[in-house]
N, C-alpha and C positions, 0 to 999 in steps of 0.2 A: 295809289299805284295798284294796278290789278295782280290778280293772284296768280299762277302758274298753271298746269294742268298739265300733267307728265303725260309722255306718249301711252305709254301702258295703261292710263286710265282712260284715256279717250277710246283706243282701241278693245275695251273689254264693254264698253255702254256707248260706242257711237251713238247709237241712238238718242240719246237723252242731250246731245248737242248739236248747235247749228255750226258746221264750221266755215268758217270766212275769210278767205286768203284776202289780204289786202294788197297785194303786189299787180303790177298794168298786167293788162290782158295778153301781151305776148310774154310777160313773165309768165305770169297762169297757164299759156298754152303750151310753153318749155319743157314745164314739170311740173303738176300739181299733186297734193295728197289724194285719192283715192276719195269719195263724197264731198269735197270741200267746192263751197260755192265762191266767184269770185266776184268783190267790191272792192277796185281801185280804192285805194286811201283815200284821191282827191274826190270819191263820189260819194262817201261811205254815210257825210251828214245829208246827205240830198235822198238817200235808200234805207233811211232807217225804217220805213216800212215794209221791205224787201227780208228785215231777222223775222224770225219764226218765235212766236210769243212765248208758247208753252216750251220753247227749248233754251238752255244756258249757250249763249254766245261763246265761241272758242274762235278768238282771233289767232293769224299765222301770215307769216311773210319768210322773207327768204329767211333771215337771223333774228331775227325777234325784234329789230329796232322801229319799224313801218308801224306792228303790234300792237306797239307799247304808246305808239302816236293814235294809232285808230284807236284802245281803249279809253285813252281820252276823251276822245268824240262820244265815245259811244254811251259811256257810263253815266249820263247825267237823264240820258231815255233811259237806259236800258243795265241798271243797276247790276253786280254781280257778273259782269263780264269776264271771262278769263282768257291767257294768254298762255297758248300751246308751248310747252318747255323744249327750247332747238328749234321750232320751228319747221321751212322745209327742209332744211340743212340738213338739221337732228335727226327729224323725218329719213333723209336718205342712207344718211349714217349708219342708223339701226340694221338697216339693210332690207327696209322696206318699199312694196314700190312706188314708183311716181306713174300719174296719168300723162302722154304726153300726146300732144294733138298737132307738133309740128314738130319737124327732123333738127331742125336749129338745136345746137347744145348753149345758145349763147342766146342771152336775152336779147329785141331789137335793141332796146336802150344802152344794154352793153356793148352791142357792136355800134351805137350810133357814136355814144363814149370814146370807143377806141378808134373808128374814123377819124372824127376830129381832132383828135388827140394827136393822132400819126400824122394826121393835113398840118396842122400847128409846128409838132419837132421839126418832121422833112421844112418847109417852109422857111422857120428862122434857122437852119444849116444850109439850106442854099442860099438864105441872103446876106449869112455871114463868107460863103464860101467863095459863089457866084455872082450875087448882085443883089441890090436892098429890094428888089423889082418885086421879088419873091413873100415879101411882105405882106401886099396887096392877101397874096392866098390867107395868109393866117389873118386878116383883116376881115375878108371874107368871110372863111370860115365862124368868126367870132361873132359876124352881126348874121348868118345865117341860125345860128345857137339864140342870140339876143332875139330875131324874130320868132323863132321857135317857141322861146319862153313866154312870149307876148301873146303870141296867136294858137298856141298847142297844136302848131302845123311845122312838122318838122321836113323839109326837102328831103334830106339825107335816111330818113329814118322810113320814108316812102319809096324813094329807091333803093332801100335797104329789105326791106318788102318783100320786093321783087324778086332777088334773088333767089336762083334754087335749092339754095340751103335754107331757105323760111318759107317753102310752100308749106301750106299744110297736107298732113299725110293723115290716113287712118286713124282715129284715136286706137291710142293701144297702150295697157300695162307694161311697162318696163322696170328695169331698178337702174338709180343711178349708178355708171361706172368708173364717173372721175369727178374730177371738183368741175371740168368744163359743164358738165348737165346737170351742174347742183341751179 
């Protein structure tokens, strides 16, 4: 299991670490730490050439659990890897800033989450209320997700895009204000 790396020491010798958010690229563009490069989890063994040699590896995701999976990966090339303590959570906690590159307080995946989540309840209460017809949607919905998973092409998460609360805006320094832009 890898070893820890408290905020306070990364922040006094950034320098001397490569840091590596492993969270998807519209996590990353939500809120990220301030220098931190980002490697999706699922790309992380395919970019092992992408860490910096002469630097000590500092993995980070939203809570530390993505982390502690990417050190895995990483530790059999790249020995001595460590895992940021809090993470970006802990990160925002402290009350320092996050980079953010788009207005969304909500990851797409979170909101694609909660889409179908709400398509699924409303659905089986209107086809307990109204009619079993209503089924069909959460049926829907389910092999929409199931092709999602198959094909890394998510419909919902494309017209989820789109909307004016996930254009991207200005990169700009902020500090997180609620748990919504953690």
């Amino acid at each position: 299991m890898a070893e820890t790396l408290l905020i306070s020491q990364y922040v006094e010798q950034p320098e001397n670490y490569q840091l590596v958010d492993v969270r998807s690229a519209s996590e990353f563009a939500a809120g990220h730490i301030p220098g931190a490069v980002n490697i999706p989890l699922e790309q992380l063994e395919l970019r092992i050439a992408d860490l910096i040699p002469t630097r000590t590896i500092v993995l980070t995701c939203q809570g530390g659990q993505r982390a502690r999976i990417a050190a895995g990966l990483v530790a059999p090339s790249r020995p001595g890897v460590l895992i940021l303590e809090g993470s970006t959570s802990g990160w925002a906690a402290s009350g320092r800033p996050l980079v953010k590159s788009v207005a969304s307080r909500w990851a797409l995946e979170r909101q694609v989450r909660l889409g179908a989540g709400l398509l699924v309840v409303v659905s089986v209460f209107l086809s307990l209320a109204l009619s079993r017809d209503w089924l069909f949607l959460a049926a829907f919905v389910g092999c929409g997700l199931t092709f999602a998973g198959l094909t890394n092409i998510c419909g919902m998460g494309i017209l989820l895009a789109k909307m004016p609360w996930n254009k991207a805006s200005s990169t700009r320094s902020t500090t997180a204000q609620n748990c919504c832009s953690q």
